[in-house]
C-alpha positions in Angstrom: 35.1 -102.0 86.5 32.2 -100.6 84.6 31.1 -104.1 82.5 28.4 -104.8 80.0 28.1 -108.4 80.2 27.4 -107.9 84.2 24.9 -105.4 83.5 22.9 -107.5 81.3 23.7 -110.7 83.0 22.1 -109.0 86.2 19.1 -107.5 83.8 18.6 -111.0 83.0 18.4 -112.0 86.9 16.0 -108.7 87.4 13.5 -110.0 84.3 13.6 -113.7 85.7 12.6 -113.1 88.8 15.8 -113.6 91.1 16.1 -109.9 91.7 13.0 -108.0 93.3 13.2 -104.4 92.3 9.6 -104.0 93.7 8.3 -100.2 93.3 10.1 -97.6 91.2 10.0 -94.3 90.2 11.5 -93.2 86.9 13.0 -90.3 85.9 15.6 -89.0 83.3 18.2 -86.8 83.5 19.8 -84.5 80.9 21.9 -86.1 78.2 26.1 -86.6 79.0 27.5 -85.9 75.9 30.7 -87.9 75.1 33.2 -87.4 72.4 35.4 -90.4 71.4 38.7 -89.5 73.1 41.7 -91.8 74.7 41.3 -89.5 77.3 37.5 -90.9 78.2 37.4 -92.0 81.7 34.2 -94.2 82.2 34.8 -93.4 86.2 34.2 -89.5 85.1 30.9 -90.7 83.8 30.2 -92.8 86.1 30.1 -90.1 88.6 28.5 -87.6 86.6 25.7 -90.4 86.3 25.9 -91.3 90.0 25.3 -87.6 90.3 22.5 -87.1 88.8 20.5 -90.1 89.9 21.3 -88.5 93.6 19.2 -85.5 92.5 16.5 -86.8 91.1 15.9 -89.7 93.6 12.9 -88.9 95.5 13.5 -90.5 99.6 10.2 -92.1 100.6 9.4 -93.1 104.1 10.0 -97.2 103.0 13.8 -95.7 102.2 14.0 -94.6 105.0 12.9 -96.9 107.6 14.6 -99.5 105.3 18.4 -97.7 105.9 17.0 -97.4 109.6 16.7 -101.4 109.5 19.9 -101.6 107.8 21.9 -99.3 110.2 19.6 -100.2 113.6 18.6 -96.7 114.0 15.7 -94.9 114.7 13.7 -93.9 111.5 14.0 -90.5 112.6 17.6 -90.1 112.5 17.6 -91.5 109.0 15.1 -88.3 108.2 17.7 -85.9 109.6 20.2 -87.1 107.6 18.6 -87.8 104.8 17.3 -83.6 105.1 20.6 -82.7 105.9 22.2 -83.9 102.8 19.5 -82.0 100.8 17.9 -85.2 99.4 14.1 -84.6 98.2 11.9 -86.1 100.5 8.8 -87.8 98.2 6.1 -85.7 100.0 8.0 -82.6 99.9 7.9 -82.6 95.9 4.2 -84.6 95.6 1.9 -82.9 98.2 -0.9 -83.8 96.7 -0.3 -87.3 96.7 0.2 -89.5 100.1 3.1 -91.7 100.4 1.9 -95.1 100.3 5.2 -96.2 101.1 3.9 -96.8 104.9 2.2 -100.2 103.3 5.4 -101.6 101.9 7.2 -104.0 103.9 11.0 -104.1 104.8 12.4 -106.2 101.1 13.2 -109.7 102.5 17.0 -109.9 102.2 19.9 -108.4 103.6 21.0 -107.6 99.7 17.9 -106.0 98.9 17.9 -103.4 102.1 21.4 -102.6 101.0 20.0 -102.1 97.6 17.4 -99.1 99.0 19.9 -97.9 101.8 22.5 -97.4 98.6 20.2 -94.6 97.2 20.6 -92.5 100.2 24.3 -92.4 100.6 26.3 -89.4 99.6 28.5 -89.8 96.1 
């Protein structure tokens, strides 16, 4: 369940410290309009949100040799799949601009792979 206490209470863990987000890119979507209805079902939104983030998520080459690490594959696979599913590959949509990625290293923890390799699966 969808709850606002754990979203701050984990915001809260992100601003202190505990939670390493590292580098991110930004980017918006177009508004969801909602109307106040009993017939609102925060998992439709959810989705429609989950949706969108998929689009606009950019795959950089630390994503994807962090799912490699995850799933003990070759980094290449991951590329495959990641083309194959129609995700936007960071230097396909920023030519002019190198991906630094290749001087990040893998996050520390198990939780904070899972947290990249989570971007790349399918909704």
């Amino acid at each position: 369940k969808m709850c606002v206490f754990s979203l701050f209470s984990w915001m809260k863990r992100v601003y202190s410290g505990e939670i390493n987000l590292g580098r991110i890119h930004v980017v918006a979507s177009d508004p969801i309009l909602l109307e106040a209805s009993p017939k609102l079902k925060m998992s439709e939104v959810a989705s429609i949100i989950q949706k969108n983030q998929q689009r606009k998520v950019m795959v950089s080459k630390f994503h994807m040799e962090t799912s490699a690490n995850i799933l003990n594959v070759d980094t290449e696979i991951v590329k495959k799949a990641v083309q194959f599913l129609g995700c936007p590959l960071w230097i396909d949509r920023q030519p002019d601009r190198l991906d630094n990625s290749a001087s990040l290293s893998l996050p520390a923890t198990q939780g904070e792979r899972w947290t990249i390799f989570y971007i790349l699966v399918p909704i």
